[in-house]
C-alpha positions as CSV (number, residue, x, y, z in Angstrom):
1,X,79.7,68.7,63.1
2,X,82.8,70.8,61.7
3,X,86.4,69.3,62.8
4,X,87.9,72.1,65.1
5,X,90.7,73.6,63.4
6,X,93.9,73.3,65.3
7,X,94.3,77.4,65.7
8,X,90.6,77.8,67.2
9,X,91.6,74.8,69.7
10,X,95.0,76.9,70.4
11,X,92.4,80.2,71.1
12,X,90.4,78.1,73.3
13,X,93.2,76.5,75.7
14,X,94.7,80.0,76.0
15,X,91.8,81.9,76.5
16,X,91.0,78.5,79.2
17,X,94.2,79.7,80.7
18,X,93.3,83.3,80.9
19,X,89.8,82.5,82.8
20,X,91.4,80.4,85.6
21,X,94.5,82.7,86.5
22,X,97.3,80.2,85.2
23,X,97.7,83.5,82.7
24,X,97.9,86.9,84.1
25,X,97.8,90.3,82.6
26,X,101.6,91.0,82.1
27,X,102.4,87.5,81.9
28,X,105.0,86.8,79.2
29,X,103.6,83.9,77.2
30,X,106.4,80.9,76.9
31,X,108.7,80.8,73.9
32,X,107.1,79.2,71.0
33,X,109.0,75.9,70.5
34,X,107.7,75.3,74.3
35,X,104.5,76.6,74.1
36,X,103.8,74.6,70.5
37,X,105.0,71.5,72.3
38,X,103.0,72.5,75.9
39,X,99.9,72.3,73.9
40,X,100.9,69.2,71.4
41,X,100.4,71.4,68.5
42,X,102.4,72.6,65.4
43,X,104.5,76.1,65.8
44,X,102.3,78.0,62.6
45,X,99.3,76.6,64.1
46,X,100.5,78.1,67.5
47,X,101.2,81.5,65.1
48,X,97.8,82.3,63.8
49,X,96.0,81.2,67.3
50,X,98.4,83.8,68.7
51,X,97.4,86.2,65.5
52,X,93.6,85.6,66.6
53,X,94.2,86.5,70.3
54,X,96.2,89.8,69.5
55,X,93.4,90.6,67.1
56,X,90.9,90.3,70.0
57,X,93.2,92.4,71.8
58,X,93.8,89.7,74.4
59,X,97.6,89.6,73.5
60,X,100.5,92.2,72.9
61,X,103.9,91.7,71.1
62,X,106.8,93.4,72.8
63,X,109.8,95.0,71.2
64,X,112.0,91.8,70.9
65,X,109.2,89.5,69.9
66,X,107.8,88.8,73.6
67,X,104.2,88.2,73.1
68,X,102.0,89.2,76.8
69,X,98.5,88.8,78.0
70,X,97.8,92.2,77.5
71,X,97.4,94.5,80.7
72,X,93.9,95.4,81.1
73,X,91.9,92.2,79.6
74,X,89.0,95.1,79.4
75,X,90.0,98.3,78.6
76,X,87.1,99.9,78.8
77,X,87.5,100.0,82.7
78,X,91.0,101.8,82.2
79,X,90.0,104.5,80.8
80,X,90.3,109.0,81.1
81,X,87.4,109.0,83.3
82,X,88.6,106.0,86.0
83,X,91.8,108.7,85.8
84,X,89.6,111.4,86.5
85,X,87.1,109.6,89.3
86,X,90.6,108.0,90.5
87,X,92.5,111.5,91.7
88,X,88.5,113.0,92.7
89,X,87.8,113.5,96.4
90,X,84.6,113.7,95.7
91,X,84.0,110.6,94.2
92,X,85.8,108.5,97.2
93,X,82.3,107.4,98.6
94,X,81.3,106.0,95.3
95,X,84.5,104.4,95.3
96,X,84.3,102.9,98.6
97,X,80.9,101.9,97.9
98,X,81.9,99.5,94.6
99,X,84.8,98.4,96.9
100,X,82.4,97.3,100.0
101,X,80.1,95.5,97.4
102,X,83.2,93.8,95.7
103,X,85.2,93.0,98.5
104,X,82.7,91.4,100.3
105,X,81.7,88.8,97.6
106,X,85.2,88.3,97.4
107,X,86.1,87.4,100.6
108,X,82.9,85.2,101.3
109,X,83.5,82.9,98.2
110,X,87.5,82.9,98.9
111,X,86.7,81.8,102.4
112,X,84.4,79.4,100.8
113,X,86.7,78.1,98.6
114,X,90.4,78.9,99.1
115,X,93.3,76.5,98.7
116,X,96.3,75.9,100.2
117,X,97.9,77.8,97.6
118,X,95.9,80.6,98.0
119,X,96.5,80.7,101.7
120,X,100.2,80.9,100.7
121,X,99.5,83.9,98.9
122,X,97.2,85.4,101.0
123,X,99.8,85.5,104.0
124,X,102.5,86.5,102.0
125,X,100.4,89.5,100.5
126,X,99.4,90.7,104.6
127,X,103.0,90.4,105.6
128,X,104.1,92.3,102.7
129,X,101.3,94.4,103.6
130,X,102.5,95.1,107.4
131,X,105.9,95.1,106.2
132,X,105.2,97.9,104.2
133,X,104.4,100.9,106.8
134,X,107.5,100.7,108.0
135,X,108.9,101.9,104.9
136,X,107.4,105.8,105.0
137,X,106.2,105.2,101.1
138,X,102.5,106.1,100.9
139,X,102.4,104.6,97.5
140,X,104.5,101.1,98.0
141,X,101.8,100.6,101.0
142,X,98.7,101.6,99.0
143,X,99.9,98.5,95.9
144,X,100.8,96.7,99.2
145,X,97.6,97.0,100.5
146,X,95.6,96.5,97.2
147,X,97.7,93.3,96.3
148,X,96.4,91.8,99.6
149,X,93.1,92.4,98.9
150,X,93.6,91.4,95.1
151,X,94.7,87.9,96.7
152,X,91.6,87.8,98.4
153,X,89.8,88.3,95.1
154,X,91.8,85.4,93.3
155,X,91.0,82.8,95.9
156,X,87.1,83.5,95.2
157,X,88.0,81.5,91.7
158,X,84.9,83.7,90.3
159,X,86.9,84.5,87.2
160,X,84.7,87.7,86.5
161,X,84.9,88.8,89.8
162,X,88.8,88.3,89.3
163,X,89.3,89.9,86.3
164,X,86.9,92.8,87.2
165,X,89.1,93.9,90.1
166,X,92.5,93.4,88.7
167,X,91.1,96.1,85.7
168,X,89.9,98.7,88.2
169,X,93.3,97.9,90.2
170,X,94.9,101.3,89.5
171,X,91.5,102.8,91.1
172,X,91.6,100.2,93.6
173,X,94.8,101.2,94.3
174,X,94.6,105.1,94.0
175,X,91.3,104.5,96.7
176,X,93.3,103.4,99.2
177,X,96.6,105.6,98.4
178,X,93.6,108.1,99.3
179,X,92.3,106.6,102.5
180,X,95.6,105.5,104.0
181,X,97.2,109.3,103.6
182,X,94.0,110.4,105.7
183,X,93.9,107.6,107.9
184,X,97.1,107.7,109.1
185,X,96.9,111.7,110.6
186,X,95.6,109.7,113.7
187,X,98.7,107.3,114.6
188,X,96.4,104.4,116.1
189,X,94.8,103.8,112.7
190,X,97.6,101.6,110.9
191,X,96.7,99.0,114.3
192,X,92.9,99.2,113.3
193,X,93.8,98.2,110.1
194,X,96.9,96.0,110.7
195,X,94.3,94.4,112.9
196,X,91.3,94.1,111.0
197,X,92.9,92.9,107.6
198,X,94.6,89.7,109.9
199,X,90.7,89.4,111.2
200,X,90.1,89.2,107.7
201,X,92.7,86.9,106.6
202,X,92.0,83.9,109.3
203,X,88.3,84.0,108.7
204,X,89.4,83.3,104.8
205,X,92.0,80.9,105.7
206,X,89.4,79.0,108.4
207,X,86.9,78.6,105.5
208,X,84.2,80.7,107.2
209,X,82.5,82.4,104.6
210,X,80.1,85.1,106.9
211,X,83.0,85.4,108.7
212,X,84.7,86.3,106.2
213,X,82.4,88.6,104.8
214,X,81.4,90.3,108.1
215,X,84.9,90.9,108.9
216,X,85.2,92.5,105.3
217,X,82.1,94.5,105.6
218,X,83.7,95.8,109.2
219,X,87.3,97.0,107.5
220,X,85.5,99.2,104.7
221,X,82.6,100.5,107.2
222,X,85.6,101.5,109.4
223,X,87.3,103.6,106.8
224,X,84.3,104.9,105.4
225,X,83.0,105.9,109.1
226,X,86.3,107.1,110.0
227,X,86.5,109.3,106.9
228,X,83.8,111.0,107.5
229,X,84.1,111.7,111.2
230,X,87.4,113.3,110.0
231,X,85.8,115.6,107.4
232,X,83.3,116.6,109.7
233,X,86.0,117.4,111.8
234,X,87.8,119.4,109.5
235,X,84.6,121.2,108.3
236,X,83.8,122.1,111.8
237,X,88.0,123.3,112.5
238,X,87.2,125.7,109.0
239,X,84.0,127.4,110.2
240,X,85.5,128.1,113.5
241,X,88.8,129.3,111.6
242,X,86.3,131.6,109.4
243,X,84.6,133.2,112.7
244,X,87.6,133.3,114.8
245,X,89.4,135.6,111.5
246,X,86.2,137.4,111.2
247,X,85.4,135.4,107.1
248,X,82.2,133.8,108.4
249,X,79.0,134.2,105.7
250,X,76.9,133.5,108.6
């Protein structure tokens, strides 16, 4: 059997790195005498396994020389038409429907196999999360919100499943930017939600997995349900408007 050459060992142990988390997209990779030395090899061989990574698009050299794991480690999900579903009423029900499915593997496995670590993280993201309503920024709550449930998705340690939602984040994110601006016309929605995230979060950090996912399943059937008892609402408030002012087709 061929010898490994010391770059394609260098691609391997990064790409290792990539897969489990240690490396996230944005992450600045260390400087090279460190990194060379990190993984006991030589600073050219360290070079052209970096040259074979950027090539696969994996990687991306800043101005200044800062080398990165490049943003979207798939960028076909981050493209003009997630842009377009993204700012789409219309498409929120598909979106919520990818979420439900998602979220709901995610939370069962996290539950399933969390660490103490990730419990860490996860309570950090939901007081962030709470912390963040109080600040009157529809936008800082909806990251705040989509980090929390990103967390939840990294203590799965299904590295597809984790690299899957971190590309469709800005959707993820834009979903529940969405939701939240709707949600919140009726004032006793943020304690639903304050309330069935935390549901969510002890079932995970308990290591109950159907817990865990049945508490999931409830938060995204609430804001679909609730969604659509609004538009209904508003549908009925428009024809009513349209007779009242005499513009009824009917």
């Amino acid at each position: 059997m061929a010898r490994e050459r010391v770059c394609d060992f260098v691609v391997r142990q990064i790409e290792q790195l990539i897969l489990e988390g240690a490396l996230k997209p944005g992450d600045r990779l260390p400087a090279e005498r460190k990194f060379a030395a990190q993984l006991r090899v030589s600073r050219p061989s360290l070079r052209e396994g970096l040259q074979i990574l950027s090539a696969r698009g994996l990687l991306v050299t800043r101005r200044g020389g800062a080398t990165e794991i490049t943003e979207s480690l798939d960028p076909a999900l981050e493209n003009p038409l997630l842009e377009l579903i993204s700012a789409s009423p219309d498409a929120q029900q598909d979106v919520m429907e990818l979420r439900h499915a998602l979220e709901s593997m995610a939370a069962y496995h996290a539950a399933a196999r969390r660490t103490e670590i990730d419990i860490e993280v996860l309570r950090t993201a939901y007081k962030r999360m709470i912390g963040s309503h109080s600040e009157g920024d529809a936008v800082v709550e909806a990251t705040a919100d989509a980090d929390f449930h990103l967390a939840i998705g990294e203590a799965s340690h299904n590295v597809v499943l984790v690299h899957v939602m971190r590309s469709l984040f800005s959707l993820l994110r834009r979903s529940i930017h969405y939701n939240l601006e709707n949600l919140y016309q009726r004032p006793d929605n943020f304690k639903h939600l304050r309330d069935q995230h935390y549901h969510l979060m002890n079932a995970i950090i308990d290591g109950d997995p159907e817990a865990a996912k049945a508490a999931s399943d409830a938060h995204i059937s609430y804001v679909e349900k609730t969604l659509q008892d609004m538009n209904i609402h508003r549908t009925r408030e428009a024809r009513a408007h349209r007779r009242a002012t005499g513009l009824s087709l009917s």
